[in-house]
C-alpha positions as protocol buffer text, in pm:
chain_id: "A"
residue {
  index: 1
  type: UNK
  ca { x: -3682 y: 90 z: -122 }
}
residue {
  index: 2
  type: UNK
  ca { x: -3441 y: 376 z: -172 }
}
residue {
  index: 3
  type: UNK
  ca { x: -3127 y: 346 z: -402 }
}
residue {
  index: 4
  type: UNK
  ca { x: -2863 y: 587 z: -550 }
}
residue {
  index: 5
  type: UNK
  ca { x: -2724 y: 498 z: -873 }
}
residue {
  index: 6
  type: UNK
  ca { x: -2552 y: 670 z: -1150 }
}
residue {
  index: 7
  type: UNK
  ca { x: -2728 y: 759 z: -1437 }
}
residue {
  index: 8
  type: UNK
  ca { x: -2755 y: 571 z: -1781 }
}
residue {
  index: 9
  type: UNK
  ca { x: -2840 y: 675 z: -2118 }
}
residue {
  index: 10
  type: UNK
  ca { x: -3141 y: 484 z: -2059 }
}
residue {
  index: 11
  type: UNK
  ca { x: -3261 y: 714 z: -1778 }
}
residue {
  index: 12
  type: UNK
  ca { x: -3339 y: 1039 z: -2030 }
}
residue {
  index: 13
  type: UNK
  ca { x: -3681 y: 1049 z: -1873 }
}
residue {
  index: 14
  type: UNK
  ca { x: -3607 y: 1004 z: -1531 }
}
residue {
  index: 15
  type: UNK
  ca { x: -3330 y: 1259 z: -1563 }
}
residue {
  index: 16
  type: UNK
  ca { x: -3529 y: 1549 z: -1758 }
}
residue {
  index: 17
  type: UNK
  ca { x: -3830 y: 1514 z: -1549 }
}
residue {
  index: 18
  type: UNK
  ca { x: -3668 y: 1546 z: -1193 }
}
residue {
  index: 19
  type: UNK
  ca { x: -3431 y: 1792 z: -1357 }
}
residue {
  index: 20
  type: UNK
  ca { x: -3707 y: 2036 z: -1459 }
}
residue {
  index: 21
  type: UNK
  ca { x: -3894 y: 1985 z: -1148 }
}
residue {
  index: 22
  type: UNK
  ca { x: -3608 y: 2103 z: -957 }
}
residue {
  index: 23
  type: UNK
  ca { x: -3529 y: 2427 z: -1097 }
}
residue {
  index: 24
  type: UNK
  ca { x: -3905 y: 2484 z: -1075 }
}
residue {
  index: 25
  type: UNK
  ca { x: -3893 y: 2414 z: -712 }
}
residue {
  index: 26
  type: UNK
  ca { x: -3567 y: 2564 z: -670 }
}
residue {
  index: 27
  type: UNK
  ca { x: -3488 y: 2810 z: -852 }
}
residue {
  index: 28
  type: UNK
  ca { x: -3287 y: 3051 z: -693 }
}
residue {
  index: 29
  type: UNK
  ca { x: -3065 y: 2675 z: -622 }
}
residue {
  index: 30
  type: UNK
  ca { x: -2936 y: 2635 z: -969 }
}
residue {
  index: 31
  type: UNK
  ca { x: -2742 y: 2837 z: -1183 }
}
residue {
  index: 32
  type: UNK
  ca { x: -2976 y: 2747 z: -1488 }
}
residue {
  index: 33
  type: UNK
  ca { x: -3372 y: 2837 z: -1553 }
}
residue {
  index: 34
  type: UNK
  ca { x: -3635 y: 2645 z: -1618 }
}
residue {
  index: 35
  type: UNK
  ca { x: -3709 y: 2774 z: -1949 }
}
residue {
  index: 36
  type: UNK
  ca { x: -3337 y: 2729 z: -2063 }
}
residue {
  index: 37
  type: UNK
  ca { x: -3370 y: 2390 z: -1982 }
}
residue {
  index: 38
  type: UNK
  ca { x: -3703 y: 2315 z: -2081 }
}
residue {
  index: 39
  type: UNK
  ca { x: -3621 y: 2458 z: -2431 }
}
residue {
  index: 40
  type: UNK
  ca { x: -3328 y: 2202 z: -2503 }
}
residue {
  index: 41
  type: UNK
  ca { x: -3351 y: 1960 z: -2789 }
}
residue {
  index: 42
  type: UNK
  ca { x: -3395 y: 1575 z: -2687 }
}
residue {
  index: 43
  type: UNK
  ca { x: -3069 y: 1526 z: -2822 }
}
residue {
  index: 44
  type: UNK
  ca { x: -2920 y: 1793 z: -2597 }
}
residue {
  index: 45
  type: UNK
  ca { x: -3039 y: 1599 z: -2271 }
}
residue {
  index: 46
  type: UNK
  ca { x: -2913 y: 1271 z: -2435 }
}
residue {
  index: 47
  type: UNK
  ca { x: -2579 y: 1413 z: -2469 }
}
residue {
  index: 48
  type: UNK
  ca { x: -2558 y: 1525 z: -2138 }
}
residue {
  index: 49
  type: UNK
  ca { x: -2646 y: 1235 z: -2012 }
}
residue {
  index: 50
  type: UNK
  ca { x: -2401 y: 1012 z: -2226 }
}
residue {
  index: 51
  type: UNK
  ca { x: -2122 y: 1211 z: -2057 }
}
residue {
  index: 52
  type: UNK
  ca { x: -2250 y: 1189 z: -1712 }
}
residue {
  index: 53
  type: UNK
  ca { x: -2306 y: 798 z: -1735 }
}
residue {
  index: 54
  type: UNK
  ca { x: -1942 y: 756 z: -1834 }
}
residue {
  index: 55
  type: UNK
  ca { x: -1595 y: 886 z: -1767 }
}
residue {
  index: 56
  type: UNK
  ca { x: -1427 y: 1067 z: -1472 }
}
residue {
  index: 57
  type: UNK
  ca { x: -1480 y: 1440 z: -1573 }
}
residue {
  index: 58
  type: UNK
  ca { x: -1865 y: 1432 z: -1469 }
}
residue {
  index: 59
  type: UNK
  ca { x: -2144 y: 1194 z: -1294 }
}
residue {
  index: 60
  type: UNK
  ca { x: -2504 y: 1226 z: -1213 }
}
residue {
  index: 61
  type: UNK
  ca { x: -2679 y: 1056 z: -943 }
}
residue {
  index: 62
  type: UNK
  ca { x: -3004 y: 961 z: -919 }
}
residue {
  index: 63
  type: UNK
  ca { x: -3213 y: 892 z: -649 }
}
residue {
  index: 64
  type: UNK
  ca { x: -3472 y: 645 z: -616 }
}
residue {
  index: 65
  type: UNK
  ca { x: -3789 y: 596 z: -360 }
}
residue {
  index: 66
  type: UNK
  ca { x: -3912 y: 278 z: -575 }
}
residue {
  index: 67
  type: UNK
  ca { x: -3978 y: 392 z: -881 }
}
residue {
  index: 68
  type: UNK
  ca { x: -3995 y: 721 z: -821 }
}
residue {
  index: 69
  type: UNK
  ca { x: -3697 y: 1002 z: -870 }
}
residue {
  index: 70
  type: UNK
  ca { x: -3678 y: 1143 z: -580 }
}
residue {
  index: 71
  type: UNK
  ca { x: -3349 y: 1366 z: -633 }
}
residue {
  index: 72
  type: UNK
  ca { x: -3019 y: 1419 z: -833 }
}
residue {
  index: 73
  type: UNK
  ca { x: -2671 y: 1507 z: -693 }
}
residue {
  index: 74
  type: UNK
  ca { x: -2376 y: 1581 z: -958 }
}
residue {
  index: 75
  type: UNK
  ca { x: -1972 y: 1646 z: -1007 }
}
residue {
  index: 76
  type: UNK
  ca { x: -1792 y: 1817 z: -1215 }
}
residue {
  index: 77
  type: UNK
  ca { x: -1456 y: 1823 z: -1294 }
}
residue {
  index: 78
  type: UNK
  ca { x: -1348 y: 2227 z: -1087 }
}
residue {
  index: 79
  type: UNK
  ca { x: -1162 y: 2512 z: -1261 }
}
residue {
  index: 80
  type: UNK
  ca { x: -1169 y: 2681 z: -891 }
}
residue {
  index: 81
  type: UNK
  ca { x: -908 y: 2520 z: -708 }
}
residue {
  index: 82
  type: UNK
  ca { x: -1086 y: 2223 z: -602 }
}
residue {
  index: 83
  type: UNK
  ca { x: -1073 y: 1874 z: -818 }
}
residue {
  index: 84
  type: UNK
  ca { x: -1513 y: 1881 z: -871 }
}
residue {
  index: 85
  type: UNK
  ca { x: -1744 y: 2082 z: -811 }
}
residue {
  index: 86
  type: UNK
  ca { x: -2080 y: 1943 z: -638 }
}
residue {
  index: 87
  type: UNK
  ca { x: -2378 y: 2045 z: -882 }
}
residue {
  index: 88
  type: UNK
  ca { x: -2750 y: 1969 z: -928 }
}
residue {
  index: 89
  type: UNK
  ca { x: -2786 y: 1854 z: -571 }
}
residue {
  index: 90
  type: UNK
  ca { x: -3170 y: 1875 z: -528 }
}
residue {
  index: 91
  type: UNK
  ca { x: -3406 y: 1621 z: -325 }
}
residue {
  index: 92
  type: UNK
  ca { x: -3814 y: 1619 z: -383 }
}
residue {
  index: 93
  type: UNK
  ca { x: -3991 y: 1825 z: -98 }
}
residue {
  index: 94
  type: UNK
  ca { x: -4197 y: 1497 z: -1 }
}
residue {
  index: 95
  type: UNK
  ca { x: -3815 y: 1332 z: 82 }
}
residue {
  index: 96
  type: UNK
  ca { x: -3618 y: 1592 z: 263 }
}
residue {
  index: 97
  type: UNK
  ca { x: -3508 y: 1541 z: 602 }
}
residue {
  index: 98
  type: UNK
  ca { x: -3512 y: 1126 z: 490 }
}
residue {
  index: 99
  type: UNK
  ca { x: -3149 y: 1117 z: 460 }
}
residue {
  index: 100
  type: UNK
  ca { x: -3187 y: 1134 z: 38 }
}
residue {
  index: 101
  type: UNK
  ca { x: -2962 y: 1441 z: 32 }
}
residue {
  index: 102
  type: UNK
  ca { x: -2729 y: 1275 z: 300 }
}
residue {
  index: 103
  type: UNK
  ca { x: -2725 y: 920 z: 17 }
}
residue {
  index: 104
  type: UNK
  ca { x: -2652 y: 1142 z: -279 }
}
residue {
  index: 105
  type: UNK
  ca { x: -2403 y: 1359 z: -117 }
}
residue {
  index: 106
  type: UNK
  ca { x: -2183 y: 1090 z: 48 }
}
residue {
  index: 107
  type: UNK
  ca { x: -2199 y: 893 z: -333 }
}
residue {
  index: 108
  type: UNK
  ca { x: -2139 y: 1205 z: -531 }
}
residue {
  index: 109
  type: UNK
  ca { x: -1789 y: 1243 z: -285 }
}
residue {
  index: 110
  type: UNK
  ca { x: -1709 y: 886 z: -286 }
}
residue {
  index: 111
  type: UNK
  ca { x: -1757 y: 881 z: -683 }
}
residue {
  index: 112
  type: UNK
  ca { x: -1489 y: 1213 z: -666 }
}
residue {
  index: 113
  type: UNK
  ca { x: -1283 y: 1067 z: -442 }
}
residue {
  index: 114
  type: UNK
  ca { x: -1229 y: 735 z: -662 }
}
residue {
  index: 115
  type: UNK
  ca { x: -1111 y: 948 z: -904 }
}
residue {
  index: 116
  type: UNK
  ca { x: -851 y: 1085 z: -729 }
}
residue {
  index: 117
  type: UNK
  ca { x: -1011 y: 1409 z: -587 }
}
residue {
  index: 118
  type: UNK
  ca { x: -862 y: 1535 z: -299 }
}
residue {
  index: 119
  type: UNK
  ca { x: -1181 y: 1809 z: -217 }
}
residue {
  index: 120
  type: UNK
  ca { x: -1476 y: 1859 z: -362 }
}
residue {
  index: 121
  type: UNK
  ca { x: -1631 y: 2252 z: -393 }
}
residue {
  index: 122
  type: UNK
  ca { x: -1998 y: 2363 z: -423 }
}
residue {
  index: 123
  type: UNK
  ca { x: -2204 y: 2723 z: -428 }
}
residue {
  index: 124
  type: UNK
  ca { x: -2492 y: 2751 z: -272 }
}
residue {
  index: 125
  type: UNK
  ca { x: -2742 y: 3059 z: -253 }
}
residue {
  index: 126
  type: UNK
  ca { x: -2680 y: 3326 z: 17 }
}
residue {
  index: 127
  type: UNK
  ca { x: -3020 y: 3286 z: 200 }
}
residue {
  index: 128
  type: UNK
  ca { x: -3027 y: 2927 z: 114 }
}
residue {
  index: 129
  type: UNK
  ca { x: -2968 y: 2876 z: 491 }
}
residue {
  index: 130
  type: UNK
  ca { x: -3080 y: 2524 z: 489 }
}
residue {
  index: 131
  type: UNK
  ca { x: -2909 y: 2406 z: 259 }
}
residue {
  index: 132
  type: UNK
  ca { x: -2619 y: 2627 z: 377 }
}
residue {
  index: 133
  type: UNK
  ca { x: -2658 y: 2398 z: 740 }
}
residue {
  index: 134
  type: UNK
  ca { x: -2613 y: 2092 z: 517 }
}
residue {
  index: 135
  type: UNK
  ca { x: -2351 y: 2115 z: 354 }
}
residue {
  index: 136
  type: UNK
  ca { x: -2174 y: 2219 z: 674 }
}
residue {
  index: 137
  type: UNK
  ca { x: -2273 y: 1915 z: 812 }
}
residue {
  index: 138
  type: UNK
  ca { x: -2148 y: 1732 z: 558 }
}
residue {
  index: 139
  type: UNK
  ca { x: -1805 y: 1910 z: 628 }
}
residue {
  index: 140
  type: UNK
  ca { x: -1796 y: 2136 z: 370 }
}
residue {
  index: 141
  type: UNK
  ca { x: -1690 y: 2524 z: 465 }
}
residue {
  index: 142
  type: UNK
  ca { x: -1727 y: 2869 z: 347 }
}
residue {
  index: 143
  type: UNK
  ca { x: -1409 y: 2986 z: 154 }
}
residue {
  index: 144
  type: UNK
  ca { x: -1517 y: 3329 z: 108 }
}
residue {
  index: 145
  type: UNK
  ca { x: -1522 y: 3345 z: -213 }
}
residue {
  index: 146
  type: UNK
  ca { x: -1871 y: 3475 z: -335 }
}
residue {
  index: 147
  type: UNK
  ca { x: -2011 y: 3572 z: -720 }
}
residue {
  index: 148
  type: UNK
  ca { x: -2343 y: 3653 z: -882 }
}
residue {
  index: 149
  type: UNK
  ca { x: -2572 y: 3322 z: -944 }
}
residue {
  index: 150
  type: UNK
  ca { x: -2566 y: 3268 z: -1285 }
}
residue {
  index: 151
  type: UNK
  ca { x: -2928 y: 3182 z: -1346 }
}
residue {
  index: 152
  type: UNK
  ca { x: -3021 y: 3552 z: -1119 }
}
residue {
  index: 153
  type: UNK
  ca { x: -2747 y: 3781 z: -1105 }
}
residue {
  index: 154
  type: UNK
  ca { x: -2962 y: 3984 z: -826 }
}
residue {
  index: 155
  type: UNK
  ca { x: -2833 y: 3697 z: -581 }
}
residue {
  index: 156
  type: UNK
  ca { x: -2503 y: 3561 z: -464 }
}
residue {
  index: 157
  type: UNK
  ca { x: -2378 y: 3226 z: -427 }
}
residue {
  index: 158
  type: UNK
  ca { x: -2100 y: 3137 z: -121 }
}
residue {
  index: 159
  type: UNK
  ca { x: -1814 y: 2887 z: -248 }
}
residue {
  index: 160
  type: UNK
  ca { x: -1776 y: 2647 z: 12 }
}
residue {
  index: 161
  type: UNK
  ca { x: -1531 y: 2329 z: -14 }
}
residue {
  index: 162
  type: UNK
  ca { x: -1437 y: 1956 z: 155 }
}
residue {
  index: 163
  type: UNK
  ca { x: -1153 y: 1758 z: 189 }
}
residue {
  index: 164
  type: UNK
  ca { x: -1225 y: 1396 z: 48 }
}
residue {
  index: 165
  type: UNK
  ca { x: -901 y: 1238 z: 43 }
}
């Protein structure tokens, strides 16, 4: 049985493990590396994760195949002309195409949008074109803007954005 849920502070493991296996499945997807991440203290995760359980300035989703995480979606209050910012969106290779990415994309927008957002922005990787498809799906469109990608400043990323309410 799939579910979406928030995180916890009780979900550290969960959380580090499917974040670390992302950005070594994806790297060129996140504007962090797997060593920088890798290297933080357990108190560093634990604090992110206290902040992203609670409050309206950031969330993390998790998503669930059983009781295995299968993927993690995240907002972010936006400093780029959008209320949040979509982050951390990544889904296990064994569960795209299931609709996971569609679950944790329409919570991570409701979850904005019950805080008052009125759009939602994201980057995603020039040559990402998959992903790039997605998102358009999901209504989302290229702004134009483009800058390096933080994590490999050899690559650019393409702001795209949503309406949500």
């Amino acid at each position: 049985m799939r579910t979406i849920r928030r995180v916890t502070p009780d979900d550290l493991e969960a959380y580090r493990e499917v974040r670390l296996r992302a950005l070594q499945d994806s790297p060129s997807a996140f504007g962090s590396t797997y060593a920088a991440e890798l290297a933080r203290l357990p108190r560093e995760w634990a604090e992110r994760l206290q902040q992203a359980s609670a409050g309206a300035s950031r969330t993390t989703f998790l998503a669930f195949d059983g009781p295995d995480c299968v993927g993690l979606a995240g907002c972010v209050e936006d400093d780029l002309g959008a209320d949040y910012q979509l982050v951390s969106m990544w889904v296990a290779p064994t569960h795209r195409g299931t609709g996971v990415a569609v679950d944790l994309v329409e919570t991570a927008l409701a979850w904005a949008k019950d805080q008052g957002a009125r759009d939602v922005g994201l980057w995603v990787t020039r040559g990402n074109d998959r992903a790039l498809r997605f998102y358009e799906r999901a209504g989302f469109t290229v702004t134009g803007d483009v800058q390096p990608l933080p994590s490999d400043p050899s690559k650019e990323e393409l702001r795209m954005i949503r309406q949500v309410g």
